[in-house]
C-alpha positions in Angstrom: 0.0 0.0 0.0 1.1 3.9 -0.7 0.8 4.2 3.3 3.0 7.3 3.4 1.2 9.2 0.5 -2.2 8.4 2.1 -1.0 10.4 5.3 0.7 13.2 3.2 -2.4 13.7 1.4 -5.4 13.2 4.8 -3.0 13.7 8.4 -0.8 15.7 8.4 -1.2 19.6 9.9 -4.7 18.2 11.2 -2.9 19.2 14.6 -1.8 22.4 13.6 -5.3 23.4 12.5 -6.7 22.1 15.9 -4.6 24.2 17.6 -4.8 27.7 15.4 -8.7 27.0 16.4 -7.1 27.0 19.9 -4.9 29.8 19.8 -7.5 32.5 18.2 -10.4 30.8 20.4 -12.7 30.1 18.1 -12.5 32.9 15.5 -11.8 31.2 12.0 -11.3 31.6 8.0 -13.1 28.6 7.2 -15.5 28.6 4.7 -18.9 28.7 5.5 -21.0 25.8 2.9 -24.4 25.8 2.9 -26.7 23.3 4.8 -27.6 21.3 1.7 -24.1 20.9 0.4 -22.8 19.7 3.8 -26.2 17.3 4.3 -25.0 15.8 0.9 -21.4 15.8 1.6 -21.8 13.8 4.9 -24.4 11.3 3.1 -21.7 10.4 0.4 -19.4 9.7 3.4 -21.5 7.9 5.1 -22.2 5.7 1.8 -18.5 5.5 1.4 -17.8 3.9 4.5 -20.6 1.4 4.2 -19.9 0.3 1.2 -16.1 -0.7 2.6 -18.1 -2.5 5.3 -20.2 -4.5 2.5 -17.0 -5.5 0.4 -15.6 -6.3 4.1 -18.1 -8.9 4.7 -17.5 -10.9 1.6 -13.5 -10.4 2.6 -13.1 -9.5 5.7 -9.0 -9.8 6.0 -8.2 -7.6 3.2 -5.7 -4.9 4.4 -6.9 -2.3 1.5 -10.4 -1.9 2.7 -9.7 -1.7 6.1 -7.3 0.7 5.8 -9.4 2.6 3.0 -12.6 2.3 5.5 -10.3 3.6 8.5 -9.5 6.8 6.0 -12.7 7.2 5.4 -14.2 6.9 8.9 -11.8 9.6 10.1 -12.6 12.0 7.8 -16.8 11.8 8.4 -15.2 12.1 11.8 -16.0 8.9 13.0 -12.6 8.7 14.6 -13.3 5.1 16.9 -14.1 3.4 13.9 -10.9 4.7 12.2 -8.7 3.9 15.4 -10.0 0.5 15.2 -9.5 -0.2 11.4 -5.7 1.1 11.7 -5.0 -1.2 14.9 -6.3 -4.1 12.4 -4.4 -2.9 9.7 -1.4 -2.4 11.9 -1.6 -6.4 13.5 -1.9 -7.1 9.8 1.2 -5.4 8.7 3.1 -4.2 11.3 4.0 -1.3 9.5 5.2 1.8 11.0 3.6 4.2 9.1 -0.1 3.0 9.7 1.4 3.3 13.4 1.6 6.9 12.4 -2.1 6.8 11.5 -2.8 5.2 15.2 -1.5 7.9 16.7 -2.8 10.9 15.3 -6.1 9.3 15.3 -5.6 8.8 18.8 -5.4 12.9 19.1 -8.5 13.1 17.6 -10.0 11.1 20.0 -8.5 12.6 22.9 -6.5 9.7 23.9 -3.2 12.2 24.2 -1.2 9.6 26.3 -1.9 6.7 24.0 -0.8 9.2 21.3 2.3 10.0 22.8 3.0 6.1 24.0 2.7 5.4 20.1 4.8 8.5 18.4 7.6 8.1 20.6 8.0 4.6 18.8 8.3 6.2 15.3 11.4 8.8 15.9 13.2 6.8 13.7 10.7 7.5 10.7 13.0 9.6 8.2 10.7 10.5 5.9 8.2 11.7 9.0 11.0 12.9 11.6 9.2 16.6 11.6 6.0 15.7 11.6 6.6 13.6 15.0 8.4 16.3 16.5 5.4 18.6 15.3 2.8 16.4 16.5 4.2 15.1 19.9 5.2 19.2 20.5 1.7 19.8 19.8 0.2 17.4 22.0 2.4 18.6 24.6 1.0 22.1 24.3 -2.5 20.5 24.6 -1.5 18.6 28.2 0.2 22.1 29.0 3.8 20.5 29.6 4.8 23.7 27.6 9.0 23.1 28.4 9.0 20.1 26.2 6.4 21.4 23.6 9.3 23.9 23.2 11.5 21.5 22.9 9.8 19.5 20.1 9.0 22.6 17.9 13.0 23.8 18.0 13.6 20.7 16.4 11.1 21.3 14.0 12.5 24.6 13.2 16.2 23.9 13.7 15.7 20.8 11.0 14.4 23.9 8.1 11.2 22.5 7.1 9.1 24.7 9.1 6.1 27.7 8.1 5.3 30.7 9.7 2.5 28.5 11.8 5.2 26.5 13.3 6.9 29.9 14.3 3.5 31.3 15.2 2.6 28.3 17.9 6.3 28.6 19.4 5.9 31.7 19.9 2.5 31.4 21.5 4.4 28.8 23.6 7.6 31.1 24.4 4.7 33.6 25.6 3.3 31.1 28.1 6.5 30.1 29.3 6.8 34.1 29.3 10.1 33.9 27.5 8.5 37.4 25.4 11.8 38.6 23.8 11.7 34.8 22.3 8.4 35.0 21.2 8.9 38.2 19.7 11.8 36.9 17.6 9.1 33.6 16.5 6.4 36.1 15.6 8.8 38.7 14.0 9.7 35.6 11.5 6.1 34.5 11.3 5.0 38.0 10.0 7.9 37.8 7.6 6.3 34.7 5.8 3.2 35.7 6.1 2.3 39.6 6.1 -1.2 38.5 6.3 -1.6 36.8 9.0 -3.7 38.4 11.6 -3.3 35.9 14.3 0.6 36.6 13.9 0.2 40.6 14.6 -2.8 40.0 17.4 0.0 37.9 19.2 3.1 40.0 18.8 0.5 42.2 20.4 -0.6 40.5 22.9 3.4 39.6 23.9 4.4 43.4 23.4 1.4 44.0 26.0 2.4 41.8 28.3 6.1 43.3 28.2 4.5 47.0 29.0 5.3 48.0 25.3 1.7 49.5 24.7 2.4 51.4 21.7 3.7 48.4 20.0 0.9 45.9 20.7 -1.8 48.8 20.0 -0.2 49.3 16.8 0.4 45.2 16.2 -3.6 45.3 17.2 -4.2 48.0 14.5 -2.7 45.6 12.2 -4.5 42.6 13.3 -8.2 44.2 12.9 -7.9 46.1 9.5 -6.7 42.5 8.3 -9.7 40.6 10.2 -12.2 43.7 11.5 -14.4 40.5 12.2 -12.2 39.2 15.3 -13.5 40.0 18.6 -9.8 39.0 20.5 -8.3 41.7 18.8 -10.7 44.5 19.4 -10.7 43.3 23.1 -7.1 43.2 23.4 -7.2 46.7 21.7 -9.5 48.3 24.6 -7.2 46.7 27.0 -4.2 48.3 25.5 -6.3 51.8 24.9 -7.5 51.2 29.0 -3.7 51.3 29.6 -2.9 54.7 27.7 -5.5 56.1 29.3 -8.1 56.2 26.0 -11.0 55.2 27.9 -13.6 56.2 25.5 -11.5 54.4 22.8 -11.6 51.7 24.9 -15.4 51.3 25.5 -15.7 51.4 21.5 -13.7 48.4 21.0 -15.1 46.3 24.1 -18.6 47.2 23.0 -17.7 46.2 19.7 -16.1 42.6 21.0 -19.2 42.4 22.6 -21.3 43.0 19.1 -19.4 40.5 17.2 -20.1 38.0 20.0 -17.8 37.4 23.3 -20.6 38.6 26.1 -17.7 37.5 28.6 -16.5 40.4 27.5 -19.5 42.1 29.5 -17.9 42.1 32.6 -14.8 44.3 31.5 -16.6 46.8 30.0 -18.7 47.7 33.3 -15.7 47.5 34.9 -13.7 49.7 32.8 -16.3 52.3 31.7 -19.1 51.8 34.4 -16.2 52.4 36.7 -14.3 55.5 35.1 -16.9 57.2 32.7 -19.9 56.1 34.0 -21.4 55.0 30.8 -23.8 52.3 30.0 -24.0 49.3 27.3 -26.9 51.0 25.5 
């Protein structure tokens, strides 16, 4: 079997998408389909994978379909299915890259320390050396053991085959571990690659913030919105940067606009802030 191109093609970066989603909490790019293309597009799935199971029951042993049914169930989501059809596939074979497929299904189904127990059996996988690093560094962040997430994703960058989302999440990590003149460097690279990024500038932001340097992350925040005017993060992040150069009325536009686009949590900050120092309401 072409194990190695099926994972090029369906697994790999799944992680890093999970944990963009993560990182901007919940604000995303996707494309929006309407209801009667994604009804048909999860019906054809669903036909898919039952007509593996059909040709299954006439030849039930046949590595091809199981491993084809295990894609197939993992990408209508059905990821317990899929974990099952790769461990069959895998007693089958033995082969190391449908081990690969064990694992990152594993993720998917939350099963991090199964995950890890199976990656950290595939470091000798040349052709999928950074994608292990990536993945186990990424899996790491999700556990919040963010020293050795660090550790996974400078080898991923040290070894050259890296994107400005690599840099991006290490520097999101470097800010946790509050290692800010690190993470600047990471996002400082990211913007290079990417000038369009707006998670990349609502970041630096967010870093320059927390580093006192309020001109720079209201200016990085500036940035971030006229890219995406439709994240709510970046608007809050701007009040809370306007708050701290004294802009209060600034600052009550952008939290009452957070608040429009849809973070009421963000309720509580803006009677604190303008309540508090301009007595204004949320009318």
């Amino acid at each position: 079997m072409k194990i190695l191109s099926m994972i090029n093609f369906v697994f790999l970066n799944t992680l890093t998408i999970t944990l963009i989603t993560l990182i901007i909490s919940g604000c995303s790019n996707l494309i929006i389909y309407s209801e009667d293309s994604r009804i048909n597009e999860i019906k054809l799935k669903k036909d898919i994978i039952s007509s593996y199971s059909k040709s299954l029951l006439k030849d039930p042993k046949n590595e091809q379909l199981i491993f084809d049914r295990g894609l197939a169930r993992y990408e209508y989501g059905d990821f317990k299915g899929a974990l099952n059809d790769f461990d069959k596939v895998f007693k089958i074979s033995n082969d190391q890259y449908t081990l690969y497929l064990k694992a990152s299904t594993k993720v998917e189904y939350g099963d991090y320390e199964g995950a890890l127990f199976d990656y950290k059996k595939l470091y000798d996988l040349p052709n999928l050396k950074r994608e292990i690093y990536h993945d186990i560094g990424l899996i790491r962040f999700h556990i919040s053991d963010y020293s050795n997430a660090l550790l996974n994703f400078n080898k991923v960058i040290e070894g050259g085959k890296f994107n400005y989302r690599d840099l991006l999440i290490r520097g999101y990590i470097n800010t946790k571990l509050r290692k800010y003149k690190s993470a600047k460097k990471d996002y400082d690279k990211s913007i290079q690659l990417n000038k369009k990024d707006y998670i990349s500038f609502n970041n630096r932001g967010v870093n320059n913030f927390k580093q006192s340097n309020f001109r720079g992350a209201l200016d990085d925040f500036n940035r971030s919105i006229k890219l995406n005017p439709g994240n709510y993060n970046s608007f809050y992040n701007r009040a809370l940067t306007y708050n701290k150069l004294n802009s209060i009325k600034k600052a009550c536009r952008d939290l009452k606009k957070s608040i429009k686009l849809g973070k009421d949590v963000f309720k509580e900050e803006f009677y604190f802030i303008c309540n508090k120092d301009l007595k204004v309401n949320n009318n």
